[in-house]
N, C-alpha and C positions, 0 to 999 in steps of 0.2 A: 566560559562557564560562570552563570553569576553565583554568590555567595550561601543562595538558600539549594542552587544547583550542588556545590561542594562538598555542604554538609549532609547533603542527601546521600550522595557519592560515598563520603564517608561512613556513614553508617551502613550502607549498605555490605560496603567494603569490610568492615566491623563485623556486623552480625556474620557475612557470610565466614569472617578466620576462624569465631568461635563455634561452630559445625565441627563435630568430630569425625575425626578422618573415617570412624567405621558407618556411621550416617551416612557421610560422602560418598562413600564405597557400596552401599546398598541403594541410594539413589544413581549412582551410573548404573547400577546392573537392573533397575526400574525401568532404565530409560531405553536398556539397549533391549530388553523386552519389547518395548511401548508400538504398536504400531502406531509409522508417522508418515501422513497425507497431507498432502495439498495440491489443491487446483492452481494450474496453467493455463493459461489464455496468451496470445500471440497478439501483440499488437506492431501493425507493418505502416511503412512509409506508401505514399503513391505509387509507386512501383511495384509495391506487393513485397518490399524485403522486410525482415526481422529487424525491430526497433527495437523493442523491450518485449517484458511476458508482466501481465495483473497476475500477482499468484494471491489464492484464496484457503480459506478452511474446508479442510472435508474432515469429518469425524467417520469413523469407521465403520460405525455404526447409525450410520442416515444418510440418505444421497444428498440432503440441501447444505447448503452452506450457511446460514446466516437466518434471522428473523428478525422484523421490526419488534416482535416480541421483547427480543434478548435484554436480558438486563445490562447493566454498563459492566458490570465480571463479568459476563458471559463476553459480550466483544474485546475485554482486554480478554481473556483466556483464548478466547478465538486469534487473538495479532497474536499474542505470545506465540502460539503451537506454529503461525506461519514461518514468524521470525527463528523461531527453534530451527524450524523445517528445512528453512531456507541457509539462514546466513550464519547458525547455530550446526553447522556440517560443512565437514571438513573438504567435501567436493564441490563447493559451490558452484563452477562452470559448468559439471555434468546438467546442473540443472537451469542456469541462465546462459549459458554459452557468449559470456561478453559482453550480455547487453544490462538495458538498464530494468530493474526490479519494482514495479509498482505493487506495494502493500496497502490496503484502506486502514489507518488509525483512528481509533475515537480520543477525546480530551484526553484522558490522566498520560498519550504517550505526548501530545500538542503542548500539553504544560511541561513537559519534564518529571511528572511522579513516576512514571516507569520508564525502564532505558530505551533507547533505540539504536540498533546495531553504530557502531562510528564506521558506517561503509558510504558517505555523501556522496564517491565516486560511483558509485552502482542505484543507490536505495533512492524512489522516491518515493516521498507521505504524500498516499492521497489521505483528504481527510472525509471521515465518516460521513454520510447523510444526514446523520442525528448529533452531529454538535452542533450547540447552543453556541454561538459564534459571539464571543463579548471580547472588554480590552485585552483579560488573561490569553485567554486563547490569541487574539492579534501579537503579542507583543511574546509569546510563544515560537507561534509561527517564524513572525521576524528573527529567532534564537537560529530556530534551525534554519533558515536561507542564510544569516550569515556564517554557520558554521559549513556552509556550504551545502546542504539538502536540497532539491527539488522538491514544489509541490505541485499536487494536483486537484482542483477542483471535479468530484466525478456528481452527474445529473444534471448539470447546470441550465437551470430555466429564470435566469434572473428573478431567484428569490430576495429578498434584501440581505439578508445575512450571506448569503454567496455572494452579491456586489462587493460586499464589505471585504471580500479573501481576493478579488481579482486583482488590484495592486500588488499581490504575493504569489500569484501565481507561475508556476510554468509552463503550466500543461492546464487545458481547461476541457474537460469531456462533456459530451452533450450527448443526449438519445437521440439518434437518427427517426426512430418513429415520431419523435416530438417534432420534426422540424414542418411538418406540414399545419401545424397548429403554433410554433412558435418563432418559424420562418427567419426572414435574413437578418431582424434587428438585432434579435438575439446572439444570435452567429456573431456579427458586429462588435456587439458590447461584448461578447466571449474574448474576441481578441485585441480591443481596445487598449490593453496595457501589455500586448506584446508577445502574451499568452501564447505558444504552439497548441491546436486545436484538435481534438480526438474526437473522432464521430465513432461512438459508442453502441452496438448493437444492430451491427450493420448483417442481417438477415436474409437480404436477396442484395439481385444484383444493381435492381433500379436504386437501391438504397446509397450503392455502393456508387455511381454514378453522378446521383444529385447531389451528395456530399462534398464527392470531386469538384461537381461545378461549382459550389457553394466556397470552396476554397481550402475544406480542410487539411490537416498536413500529417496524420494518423489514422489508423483506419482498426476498430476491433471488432469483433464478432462469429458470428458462426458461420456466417459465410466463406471467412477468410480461413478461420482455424476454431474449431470447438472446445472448450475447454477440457482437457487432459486431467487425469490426476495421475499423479507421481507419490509412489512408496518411498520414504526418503527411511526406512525402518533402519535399512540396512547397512547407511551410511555411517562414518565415523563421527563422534561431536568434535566439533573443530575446538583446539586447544587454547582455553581462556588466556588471556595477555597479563603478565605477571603469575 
């Protein structure tokens, strides 16, 4: 953790002793009110077994999940309620059964402003469609791989600023309907630095096919498993460390 990391820690650690315990006590009982959602997605190896799950936002109140709209709080509010959802309850296996967690982060979780679960053995950061990919964010990124995180590049069409993340990646996802318009070079350069490769919205079966021949090593979509959503209301919040 670097030193502007610490002091962040610190304060945050700070503010939070100074909350009085009857505050504290009326935000658990907020919480355990709160209905809490989120979407599931199955992503499988070649074989068709269970690799990990994309889990997503759902609001309770809207069937979509997300908008190019959204402002940069509306997408951290969005991770937060997944993270809540997921790694913030005390059952976490009812919901991932073992495997590995892909959540999409935008910048302030990439820099370190806001936290991100210390679970590097389960959690990977894909990072958002809409970061602005500069040194911060590279030398970010680099934080979390070497605290040991996974990353994910998801949409990948060899734009420049996704070149720019492929040396850091683990996982690099591509749109399956894209590949007839952006074919094997891209495929290519996806896994040029070593990348394990997700073919992303695999819809039929031919999809699921040409992907295989093309090489991929993941497989998501609606063809395999449709995205779920999961009540997580009723779970326990898992007990802060310290």
């Amino acid at each position: 953790m670097t030193p502007d990391e610490q002091a962040s820690a610190a304060l945050a650690a700070a503010v939070d002793a100074a909350v009085p315990e009857r505050l504290r006590d009326e935000w658990a009982r907020h919480v355990a009110r709160e209905q809490v959602l989120v979407g599931r997605q199955g992503i499988f190896t070649p074989r068709l077994r269970p690799f990990g799950y994309e889990f997503s936002f759902r609001n309770p109140g809207a069937p979509h999940t997300s908008s190019p709209s959204w402002s940069a709080l509306q997408h951290e509010r969005a991770t937060a309620h997944v993270l809540r959802a997921t790694f913030g309850r005390s059952d976490l296996e009812q919901a991932a059964h073992g495997r590995w967690l892909f959540v999409r982060m935008p910048r302030s979780y990439l820099v370190g402003e806001l936290p991100i679960p210390a679970r590097p053995d389960r959690l990977v950061i894909e990072i958002a469609d809409n970061v602005d990919v500069d040194p911060t964010v590279i030398a970010g990124v680099r934080r979390l791989r070497e605290r040991g995180y996974r990353i994910a590049i998801p949409g990948f069409i060899s734009r420049p600023d996704q070149r720019l993340l492929l040396p850091h990646a683990d996982f690099v996802k591509i749109d399956v309907r894209d590949l007839d318009v952006e074919g094997l070079p891209v495929v290519e350069l996806a896994r040029s630095y070593g990348a394990l490769l997700i073919a992303e919205f695999v819809e039929q079966r031919w999809m699921l096919s040409h992907s295989r021949d093309l090489g991929f090593d993941l497989f998501q979509g609606n063809l395999l498993e449709r995205a779920t959503v999961l009540d997580r209301s009723a779970t326990r919040l898992a007990r802060q460390p310290g």
